[in-house]
C-alpha positions as CSV (number, residue, x, y, z in Angstrom):
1,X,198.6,98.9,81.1
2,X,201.5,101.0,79.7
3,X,199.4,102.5,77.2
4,X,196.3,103.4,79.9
5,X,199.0,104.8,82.3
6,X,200.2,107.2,79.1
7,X,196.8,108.3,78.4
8,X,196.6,109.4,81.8
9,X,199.7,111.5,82.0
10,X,199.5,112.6,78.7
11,X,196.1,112.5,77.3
12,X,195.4,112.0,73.6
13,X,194.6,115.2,72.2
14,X,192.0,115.2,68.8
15,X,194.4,115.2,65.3
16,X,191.7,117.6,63.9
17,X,190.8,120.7,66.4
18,X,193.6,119.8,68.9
19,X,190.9,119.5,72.0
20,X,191.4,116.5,74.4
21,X,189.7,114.0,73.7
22,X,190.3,110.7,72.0
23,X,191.4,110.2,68.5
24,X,188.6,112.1,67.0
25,X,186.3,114.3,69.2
26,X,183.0,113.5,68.6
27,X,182.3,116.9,67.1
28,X,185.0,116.5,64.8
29,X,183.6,113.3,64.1
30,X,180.5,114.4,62.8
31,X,181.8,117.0,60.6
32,X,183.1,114.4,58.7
33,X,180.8,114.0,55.5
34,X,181.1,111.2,52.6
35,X,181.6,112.6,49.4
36,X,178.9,112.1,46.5
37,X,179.7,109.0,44.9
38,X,181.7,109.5,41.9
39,X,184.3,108.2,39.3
40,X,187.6,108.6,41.8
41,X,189.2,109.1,38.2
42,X,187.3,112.1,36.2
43,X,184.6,113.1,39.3
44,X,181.7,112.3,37.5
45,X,178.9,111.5,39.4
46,X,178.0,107.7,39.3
47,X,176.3,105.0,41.1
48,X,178.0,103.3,43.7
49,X,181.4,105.0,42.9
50,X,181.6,102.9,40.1
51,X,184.0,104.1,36.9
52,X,182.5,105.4,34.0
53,X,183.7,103.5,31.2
54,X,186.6,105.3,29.7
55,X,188.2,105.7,33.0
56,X,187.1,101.6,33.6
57,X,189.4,100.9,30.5
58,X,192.2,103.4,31.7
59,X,192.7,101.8,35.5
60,X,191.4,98.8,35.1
61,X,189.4,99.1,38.2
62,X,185.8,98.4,37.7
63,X,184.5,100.5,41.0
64,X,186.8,103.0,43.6
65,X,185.2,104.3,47.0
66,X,186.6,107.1,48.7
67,X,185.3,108.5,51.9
68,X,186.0,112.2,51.0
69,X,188.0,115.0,49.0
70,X,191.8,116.2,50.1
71,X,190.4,119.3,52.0
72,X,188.7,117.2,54.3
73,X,189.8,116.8,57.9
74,X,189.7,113.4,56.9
75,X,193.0,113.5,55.6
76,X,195.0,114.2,58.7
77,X,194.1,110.3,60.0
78,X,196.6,109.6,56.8
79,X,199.5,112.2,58.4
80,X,198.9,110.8,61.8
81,X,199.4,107.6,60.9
82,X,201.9,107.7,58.1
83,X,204.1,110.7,60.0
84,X,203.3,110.0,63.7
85,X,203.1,106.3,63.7
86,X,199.4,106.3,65.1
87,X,197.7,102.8,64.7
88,X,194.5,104.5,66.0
89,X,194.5,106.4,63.3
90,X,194.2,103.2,60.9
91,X,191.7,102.1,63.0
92,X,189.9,105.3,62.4
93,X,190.5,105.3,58.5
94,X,189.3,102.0,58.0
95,X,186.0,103.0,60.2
96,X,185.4,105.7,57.7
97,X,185.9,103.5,54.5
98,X,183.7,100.9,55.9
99,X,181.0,103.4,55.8
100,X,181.4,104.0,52.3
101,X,182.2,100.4,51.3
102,X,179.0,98.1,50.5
103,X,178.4,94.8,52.7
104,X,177.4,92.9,49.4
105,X,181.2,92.3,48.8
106,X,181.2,88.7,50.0
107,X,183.5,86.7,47.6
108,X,186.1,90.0,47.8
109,X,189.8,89.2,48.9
110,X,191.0,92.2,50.6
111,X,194.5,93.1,50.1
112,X,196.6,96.5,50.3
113,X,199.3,98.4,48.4
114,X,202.4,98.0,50.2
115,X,204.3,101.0,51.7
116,X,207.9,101.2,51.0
117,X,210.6,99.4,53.2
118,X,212.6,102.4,54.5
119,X,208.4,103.8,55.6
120,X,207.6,100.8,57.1
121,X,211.0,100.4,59.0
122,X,210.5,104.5,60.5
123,X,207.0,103.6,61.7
124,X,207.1,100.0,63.1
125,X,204.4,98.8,60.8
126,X,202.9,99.5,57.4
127,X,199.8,101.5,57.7
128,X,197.8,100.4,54.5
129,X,198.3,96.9,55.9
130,X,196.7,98.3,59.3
131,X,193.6,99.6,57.1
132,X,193.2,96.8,54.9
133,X,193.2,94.2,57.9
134,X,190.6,96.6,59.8
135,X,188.4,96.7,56.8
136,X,188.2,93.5,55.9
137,X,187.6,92.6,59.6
138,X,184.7,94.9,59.8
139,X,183.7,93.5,56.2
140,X,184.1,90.2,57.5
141,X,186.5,89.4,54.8
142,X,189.5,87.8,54.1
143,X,192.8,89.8,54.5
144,X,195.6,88.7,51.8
145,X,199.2,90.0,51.5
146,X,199.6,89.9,47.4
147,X,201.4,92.7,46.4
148,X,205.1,93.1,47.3
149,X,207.4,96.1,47.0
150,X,210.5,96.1,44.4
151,X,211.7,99.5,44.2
152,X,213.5,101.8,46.8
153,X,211.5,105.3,45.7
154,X,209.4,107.4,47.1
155,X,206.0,108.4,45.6
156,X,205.8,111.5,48.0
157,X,206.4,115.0,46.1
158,X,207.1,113.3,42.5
159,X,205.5,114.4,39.4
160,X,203.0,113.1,37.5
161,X,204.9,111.8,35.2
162,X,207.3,110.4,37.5
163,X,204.8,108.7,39.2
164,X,203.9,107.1,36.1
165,X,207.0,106.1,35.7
166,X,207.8,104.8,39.1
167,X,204.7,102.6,40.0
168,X,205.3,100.3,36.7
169,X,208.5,99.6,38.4
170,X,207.7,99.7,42.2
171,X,205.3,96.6,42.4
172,X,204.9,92.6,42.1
173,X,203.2,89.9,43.3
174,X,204.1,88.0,46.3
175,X,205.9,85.1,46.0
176,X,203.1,81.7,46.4
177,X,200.5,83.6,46.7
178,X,196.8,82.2,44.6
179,X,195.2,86.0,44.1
180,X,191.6,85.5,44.7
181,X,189.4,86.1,41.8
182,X,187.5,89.4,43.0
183,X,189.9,91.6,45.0
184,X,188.9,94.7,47.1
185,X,192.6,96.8,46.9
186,X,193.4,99.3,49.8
187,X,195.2,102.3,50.0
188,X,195.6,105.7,51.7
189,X,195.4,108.6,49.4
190,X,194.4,108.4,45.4
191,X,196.5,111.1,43.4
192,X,197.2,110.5,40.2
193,X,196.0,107.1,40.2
194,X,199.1,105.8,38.6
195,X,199.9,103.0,42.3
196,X,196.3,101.8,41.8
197,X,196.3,101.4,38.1
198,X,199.8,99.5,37.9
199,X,198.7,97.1,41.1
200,X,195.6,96.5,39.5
201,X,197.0,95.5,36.2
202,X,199.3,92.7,38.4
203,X,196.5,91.8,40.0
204,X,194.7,90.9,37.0
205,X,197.7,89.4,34.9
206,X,197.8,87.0,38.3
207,X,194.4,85.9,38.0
208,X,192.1,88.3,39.7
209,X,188.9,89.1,37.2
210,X,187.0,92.5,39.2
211,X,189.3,94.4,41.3
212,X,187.7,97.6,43.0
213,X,189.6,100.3,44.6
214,X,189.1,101.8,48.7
215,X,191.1,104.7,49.9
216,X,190.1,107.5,52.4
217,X,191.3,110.7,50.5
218,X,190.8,111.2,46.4
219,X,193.5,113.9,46.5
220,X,192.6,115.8,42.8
């Protein structure tokens, strides 16, 4: 009732062209184009967005699907929801990566890489959790919480390198948790790779024997 009342007095504007309008106008909407699948690592063109081998070996990651490249107006659901606290805009995320996404992904656990604390405390909720748990309810999957945060730093504006650094140290499994054997792993924006690569790897030394990779924005 609240939140009707709000969209009458103060009608959602689009996060794209600014136009009012829901979420995304439908223009807007259909702008949006998924990338050629690729190797979310090196760009090469593959089938399915699966790795090519090298870059298999590097992440650990068998297959990675991204709706679209960080020019794409598809990027401003991830500011909207991360910097404006929009659930909508997970909703809208997890829409677009369920496009991209196969339905053949049956025995797939779906979990997500966990935002940090102080992020999740600012916004009310943790927005890859949001995506992950709309995905997997589109995909008709199960949603699991595996992954747990351990350190206090933000990924935001780092290097490379520090990146590297930081995402060996940032991660761990949750406490009790039996980490399925196939694992679909969610998150917002692929950079340098260095989140999906370490979560991966804890994944795997937990039990988990294929994990593939979902985000909206491969950000290269």
């Amino acid at each position: 009732m609240i939140r009707r009342f709000m969209r009458v007095v103060a009608p959602d504007l689009c996060i794209v062209c600014g136009r009012e309008s829901k979420l995304l106008h439908d223009d807007c909407t259909e702008e949006m184009e998924a990338a050629p699948p690729s190797c979310i690592v090196c760009g090469a063109l593959s089938k399915d967005y699966r790795l090519c081998s090298p870059c298999r070996k590097t992440t650990g990651m068998d297959t990675c699907y991204f709706f679209s490249t960080s020019d794409s107006p598809a990027r401003r659901l991830i500011s909207s929801a991360k910097y404006s606290s929009n659930k909508d805009a997970c909703t809208a995320a997890a829409a677009l990566m369920g496009e991209i996404s196969p339905d053949y992904l049956d025995e797939f656990g779906v979990t997500h890489v966990p935002s940090a604390y102080s992020r999740v405390r600012e916004r009310g909720f943790d927005h890859a959790a949001v995506v992950a748990h709309e995905l997997a309810s589109r995909k008709q999957l199960a949603s699991h919480q595996l992954l747990r945060r351990v350190g206090t730093s933000k990924q935001v504006g780092s290097s490379r390198a520090a990146r590297l650094r930081q995402a060996k140290e940032q991660y761990a499994i949750a406490a009790s948790r039996v980490v399925p054997e196939r694992i679909l792993l969610v998150d917002d924006i692929y950079t340098t790779g260095a989140t999906l690569t370490a979560c991966t790897k804890l994944l795997k030394q937990a039990g988990a024997k294929h994990v593939y990779g979902a985000v909206l924005i491969r950000s290269k």
